[in-house]
C-alpha positions as CSV (number, residue, x, y, z in Angstrom):
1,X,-28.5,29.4,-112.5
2,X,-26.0,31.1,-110.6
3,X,-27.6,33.2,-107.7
4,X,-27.0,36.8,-106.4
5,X,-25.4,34.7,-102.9
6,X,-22.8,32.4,-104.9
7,X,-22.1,35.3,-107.3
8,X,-21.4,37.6,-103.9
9,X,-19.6,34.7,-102.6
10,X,-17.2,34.5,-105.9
11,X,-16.5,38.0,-105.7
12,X,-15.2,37.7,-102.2
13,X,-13.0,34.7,-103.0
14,X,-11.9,35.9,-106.3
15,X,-9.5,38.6,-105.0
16,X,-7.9,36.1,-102.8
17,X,-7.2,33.5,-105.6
18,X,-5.8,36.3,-107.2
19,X,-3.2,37.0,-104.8
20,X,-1.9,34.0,-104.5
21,X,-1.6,32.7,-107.9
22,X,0.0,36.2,-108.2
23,X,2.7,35.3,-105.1
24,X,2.9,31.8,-107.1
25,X,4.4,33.5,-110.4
26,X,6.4,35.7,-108.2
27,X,7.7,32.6,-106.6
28,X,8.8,30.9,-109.7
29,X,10.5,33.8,-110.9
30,X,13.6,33.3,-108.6
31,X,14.0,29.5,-110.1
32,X,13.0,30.5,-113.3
33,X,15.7,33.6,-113.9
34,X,18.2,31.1,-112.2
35,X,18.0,28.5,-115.0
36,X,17.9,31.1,-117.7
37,X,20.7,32.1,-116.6
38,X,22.5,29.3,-117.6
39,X,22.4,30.5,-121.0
40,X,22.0,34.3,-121.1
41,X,23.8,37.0,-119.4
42,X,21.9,38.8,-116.8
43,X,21.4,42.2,-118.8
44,X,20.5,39.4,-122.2
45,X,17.7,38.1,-119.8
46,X,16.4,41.5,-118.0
47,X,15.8,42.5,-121.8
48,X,14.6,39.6,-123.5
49,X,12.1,39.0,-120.5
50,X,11.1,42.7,-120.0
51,X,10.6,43.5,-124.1
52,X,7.5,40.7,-123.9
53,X,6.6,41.7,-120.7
54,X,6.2,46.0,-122.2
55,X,5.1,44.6,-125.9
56,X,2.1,42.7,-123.7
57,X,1.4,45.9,-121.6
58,X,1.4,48.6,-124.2
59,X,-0.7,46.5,-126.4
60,X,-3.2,46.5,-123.7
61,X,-2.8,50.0,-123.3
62,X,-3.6,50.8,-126.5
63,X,-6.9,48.2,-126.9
64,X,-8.3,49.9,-123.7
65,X,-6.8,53.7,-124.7
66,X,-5.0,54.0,-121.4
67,X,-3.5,57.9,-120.9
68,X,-0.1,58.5,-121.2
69,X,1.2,60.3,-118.0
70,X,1.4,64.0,-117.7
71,X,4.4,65.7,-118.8
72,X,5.1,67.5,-115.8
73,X,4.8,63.4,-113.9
74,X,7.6,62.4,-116.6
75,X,10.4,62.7,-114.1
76,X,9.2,60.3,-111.6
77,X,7.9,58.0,-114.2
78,X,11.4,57.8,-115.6
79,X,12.4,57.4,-111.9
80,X,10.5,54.5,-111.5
81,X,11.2,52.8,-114.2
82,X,15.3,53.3,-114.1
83,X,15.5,52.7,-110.2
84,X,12.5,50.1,-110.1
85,X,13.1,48.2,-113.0
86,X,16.4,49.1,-114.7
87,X,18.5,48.9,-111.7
88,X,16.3,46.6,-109.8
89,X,16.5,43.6,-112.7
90,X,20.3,44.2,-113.1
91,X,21.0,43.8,-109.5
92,X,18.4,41.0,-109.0
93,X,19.1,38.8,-112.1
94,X,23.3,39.3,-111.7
95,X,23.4,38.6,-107.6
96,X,20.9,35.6,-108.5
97,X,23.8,34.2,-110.1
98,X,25.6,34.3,-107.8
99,X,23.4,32.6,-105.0
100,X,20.3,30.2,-105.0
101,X,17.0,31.0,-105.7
102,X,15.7,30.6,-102.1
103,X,18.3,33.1,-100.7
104,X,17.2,35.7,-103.5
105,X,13.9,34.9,-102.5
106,X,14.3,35.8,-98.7
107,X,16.6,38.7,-99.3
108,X,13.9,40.1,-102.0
109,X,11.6,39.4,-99.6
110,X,12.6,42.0,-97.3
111,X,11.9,45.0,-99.6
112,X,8.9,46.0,-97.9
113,X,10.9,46.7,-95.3
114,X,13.3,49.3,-96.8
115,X,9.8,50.5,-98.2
116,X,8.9,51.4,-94.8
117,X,11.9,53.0,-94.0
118,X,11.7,55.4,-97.1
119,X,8.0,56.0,-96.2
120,X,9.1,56.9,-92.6
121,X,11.9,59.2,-93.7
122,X,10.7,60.7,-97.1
123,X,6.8,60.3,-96.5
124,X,7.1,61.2,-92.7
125,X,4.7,58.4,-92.0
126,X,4.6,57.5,-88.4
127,X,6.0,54.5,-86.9
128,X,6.0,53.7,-83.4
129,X,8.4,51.0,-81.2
130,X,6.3,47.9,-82.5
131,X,7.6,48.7,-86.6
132,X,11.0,49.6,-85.3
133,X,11.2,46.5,-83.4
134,X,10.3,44.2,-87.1
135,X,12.4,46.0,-89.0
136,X,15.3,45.5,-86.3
137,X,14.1,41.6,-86.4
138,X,14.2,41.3,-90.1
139,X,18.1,43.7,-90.8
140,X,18.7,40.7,-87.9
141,X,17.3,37.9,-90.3
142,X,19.2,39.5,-93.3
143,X,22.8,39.9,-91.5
144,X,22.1,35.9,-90.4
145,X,21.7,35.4,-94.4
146,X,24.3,37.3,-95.0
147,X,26.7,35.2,-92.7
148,X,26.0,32.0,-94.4
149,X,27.2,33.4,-97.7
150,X,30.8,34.4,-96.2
151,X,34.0,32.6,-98.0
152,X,37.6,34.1,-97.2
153,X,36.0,36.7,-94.4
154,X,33.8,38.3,-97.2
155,X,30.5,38.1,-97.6
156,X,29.2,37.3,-101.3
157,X,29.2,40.0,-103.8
158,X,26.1,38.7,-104.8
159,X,23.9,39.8,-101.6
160,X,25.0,43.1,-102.0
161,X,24.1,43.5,-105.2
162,X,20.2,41.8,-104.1
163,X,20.4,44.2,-100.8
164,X,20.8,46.8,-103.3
165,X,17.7,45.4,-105.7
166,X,15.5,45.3,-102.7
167,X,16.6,49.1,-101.8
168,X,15.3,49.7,-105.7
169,X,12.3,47.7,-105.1
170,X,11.3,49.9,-102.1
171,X,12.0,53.2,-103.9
172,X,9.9,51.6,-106.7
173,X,7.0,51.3,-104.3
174,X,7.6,54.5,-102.3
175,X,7.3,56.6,-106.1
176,X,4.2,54.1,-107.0
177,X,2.6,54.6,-104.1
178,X,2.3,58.7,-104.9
179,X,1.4,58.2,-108.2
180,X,-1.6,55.9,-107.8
181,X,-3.0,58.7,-105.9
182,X,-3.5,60.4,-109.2
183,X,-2.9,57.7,-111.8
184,X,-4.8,54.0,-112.2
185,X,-2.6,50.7,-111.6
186,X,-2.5,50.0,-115.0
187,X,-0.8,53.4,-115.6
188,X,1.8,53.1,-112.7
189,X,2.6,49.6,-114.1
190,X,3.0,49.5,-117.7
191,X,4.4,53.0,-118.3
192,X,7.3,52.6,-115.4
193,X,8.1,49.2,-117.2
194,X,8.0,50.4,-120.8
195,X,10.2,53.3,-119.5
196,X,12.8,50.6,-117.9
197,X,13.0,48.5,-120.6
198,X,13.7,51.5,-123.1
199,X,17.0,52.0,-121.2
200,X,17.3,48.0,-120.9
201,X,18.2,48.3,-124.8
202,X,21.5,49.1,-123.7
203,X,22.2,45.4,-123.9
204,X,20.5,44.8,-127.3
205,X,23.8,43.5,-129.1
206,X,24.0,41.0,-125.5
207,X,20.8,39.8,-126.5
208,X,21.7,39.5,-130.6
209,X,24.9,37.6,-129.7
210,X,23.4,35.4,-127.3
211,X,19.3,34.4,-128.6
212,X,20.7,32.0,-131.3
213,X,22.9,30.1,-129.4
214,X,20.3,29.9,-126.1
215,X,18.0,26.2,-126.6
216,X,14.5,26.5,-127.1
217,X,13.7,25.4,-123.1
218,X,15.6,28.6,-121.9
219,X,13.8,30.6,-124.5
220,X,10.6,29.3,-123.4
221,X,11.6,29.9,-120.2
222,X,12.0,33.6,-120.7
223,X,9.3,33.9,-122.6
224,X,7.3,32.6,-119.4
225,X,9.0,34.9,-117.3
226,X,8.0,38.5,-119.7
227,X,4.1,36.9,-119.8
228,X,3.5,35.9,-116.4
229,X,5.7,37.0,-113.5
230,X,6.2,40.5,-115.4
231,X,2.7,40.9,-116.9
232,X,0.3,39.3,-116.2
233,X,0.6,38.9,-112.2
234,X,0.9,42.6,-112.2
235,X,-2.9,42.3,-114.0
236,X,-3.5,39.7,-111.0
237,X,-2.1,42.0,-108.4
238,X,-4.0,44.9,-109.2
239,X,-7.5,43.4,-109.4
240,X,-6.6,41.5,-106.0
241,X,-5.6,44.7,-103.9
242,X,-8.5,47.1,-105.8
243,X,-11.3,44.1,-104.7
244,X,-10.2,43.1,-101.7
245,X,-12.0,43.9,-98.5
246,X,-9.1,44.5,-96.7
247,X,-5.4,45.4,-98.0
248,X,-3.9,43.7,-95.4
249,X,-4.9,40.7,-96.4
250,X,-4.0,40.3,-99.8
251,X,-0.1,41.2,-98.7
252,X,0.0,38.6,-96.0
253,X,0.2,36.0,-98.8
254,X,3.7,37.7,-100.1
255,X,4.9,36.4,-96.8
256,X,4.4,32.3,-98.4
257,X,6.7,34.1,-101.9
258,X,10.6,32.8,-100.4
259,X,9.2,29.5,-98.8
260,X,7.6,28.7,-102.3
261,X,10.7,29.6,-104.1
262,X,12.6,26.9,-101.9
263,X,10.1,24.6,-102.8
264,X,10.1,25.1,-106.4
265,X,14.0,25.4,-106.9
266,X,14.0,22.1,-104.7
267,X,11.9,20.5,-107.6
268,X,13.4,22.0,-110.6
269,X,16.8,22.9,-109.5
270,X,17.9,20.6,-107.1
271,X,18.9,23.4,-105.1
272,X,19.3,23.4,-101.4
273,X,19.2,26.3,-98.5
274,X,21.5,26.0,-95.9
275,X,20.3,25.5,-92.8
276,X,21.2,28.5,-91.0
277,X,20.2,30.9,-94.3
278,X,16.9,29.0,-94.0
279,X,16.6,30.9,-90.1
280,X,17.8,33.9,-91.0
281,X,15.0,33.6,-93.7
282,X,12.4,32.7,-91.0
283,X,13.6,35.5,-89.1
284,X,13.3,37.9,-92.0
285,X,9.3,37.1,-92.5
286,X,8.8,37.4,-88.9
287,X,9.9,41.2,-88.6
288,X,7.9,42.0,-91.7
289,X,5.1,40.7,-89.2
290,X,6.1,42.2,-86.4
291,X,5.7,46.1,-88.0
292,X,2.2,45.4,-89.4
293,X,1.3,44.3,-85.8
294,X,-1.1,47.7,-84.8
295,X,-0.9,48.4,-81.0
296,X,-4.2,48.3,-78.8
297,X,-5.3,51.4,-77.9
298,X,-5.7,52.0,-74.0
């Protein structure tokens, strides 16, 4: 029999194991959208990937007879799911393809910093010389990133365009953030991406032109990409930071997401991170650090 001390004991640990098979989908993402891409276009993908990932959510919705938002909320529901999703997928699945997974991975890695900035400037949180300080490390990571990917004194299009997904992200959060203080995470989840992927049908004849041609391994592929990374870790997520003791310490494993990219895209892809981008990558995590270091009181 299974005793109230191992049960409190599995509750404790549960959260944690949660996290970081979550960060482990997340991870695999990066790989995963890179191989897809081989044989869809990046606005193919976003849809194929996003439609299982909403027909999964809404389903669940609808067993468990989860409220629809409030009209007058409507606005920044659409918000979220055209800047968070729409915008975010477009610019993260194109400037994937234009640079390896583990690059994505460290450059998407530094949205919660552009999340702090928009909390600082549109949520007037406070931040004091220690946050500053990481974010300055981590813009100093991303411009070391940045440097590897120069050819002909530019830098490539494709950072830009995951600079610009991780600025989406961040405004994705910063809009999440003040609606879980009136809706649950389910709501904030599913509705923003059912929203997103309504205006993701934009690229509907993409997808028609390109899903018979695509083998069966890319199709599986996506398929895994719309169950778990989309879905299902955002089920994983949500259970992890609502049991948790501490926030805090369910984040911390997002730091391990870009190093487990490399390592997967090393194993499946062949891909390699050059040197330098690997530093700037380093450099990137240890800002994020750096601003959720809390100064001692005198």
């Amino acid at each position: 029999m299974t005793t109230n001390k191992q049960k409190s004991l599995r509750s404790k640990i549960m959260p944690y194991i949660a996290a970081g098979g979550t960060v482990l989908f997340w991870s695999s993402a990066f790989p995963a959208v890179k191989f897809s891409l081989d044989y869809f276009s990046p606005e193919a993908l976003m849809l194929f990937r996003f439609f299982i990932a909403t027909a999964l959510l809404l389903t669940y919705c609808a067993i468990k007879k989860v409220p629809l938002p409030e009209r007058k909320d409507l606005p920044l529901f659409i918000t979220c799911g055209f800047v968070g999703l729409f915008l975010y997928m477009w610019a993260f699945n194109t400037g994937t393809d234009m640079v390896t997974s583990g690059i994505s991975g460290f450059i998407i890695a530094a949205a919660p910093v552009f999340t702090l900035i928009m909390t600082i400037v549109f949520l007037k949180e406070k931040a004091g010389a220690t946050v500053w300080a990481g974010v300055l490390v981590s813009f100093a990571g991303i411009v070391i990133i940045a440097m590897t990917q120069v050819t002909d004194f530019e830098v490539n299009f494709g950072v830009w365009l995951l600079l610009s997904a991780a600025v989406s992200a961040g405004v994705f959060i910063v809009i999440q953030r003040h609606l879980l203080k009136k809706y649950s995470v389910m709501q904030v989840t599913a509705y923003p991406i059912a929203i997103g992927t309504l205006f993701m049908c934009v690229f509907l004849p993409n997808l028609i032109r390109e899903l018979p041609t695509a083998p069966m391994t890319a199709n599986i592929v996506v398929a895994y990409l719309g169950l778990f990374p989309a879905a299902i870790a955002y089920f994983m997520w949500g259970y992890a930071l609502n049991r948790a003791e501490k926030t805090v310490y369910v984040t911390s494993f997002l730091y391990l997401s870009p190093f487990l990219t490399i390592i997967i895209a090393f194993f499946w892809l062949g891909e390699h991170v050059p040197p330098l981008a690997f530093v700037g990558g380093v450099v990137v995590v240890i800002g994020m650090i750096i601003t959720k270091i809390k100064p001692r009181k005198s």
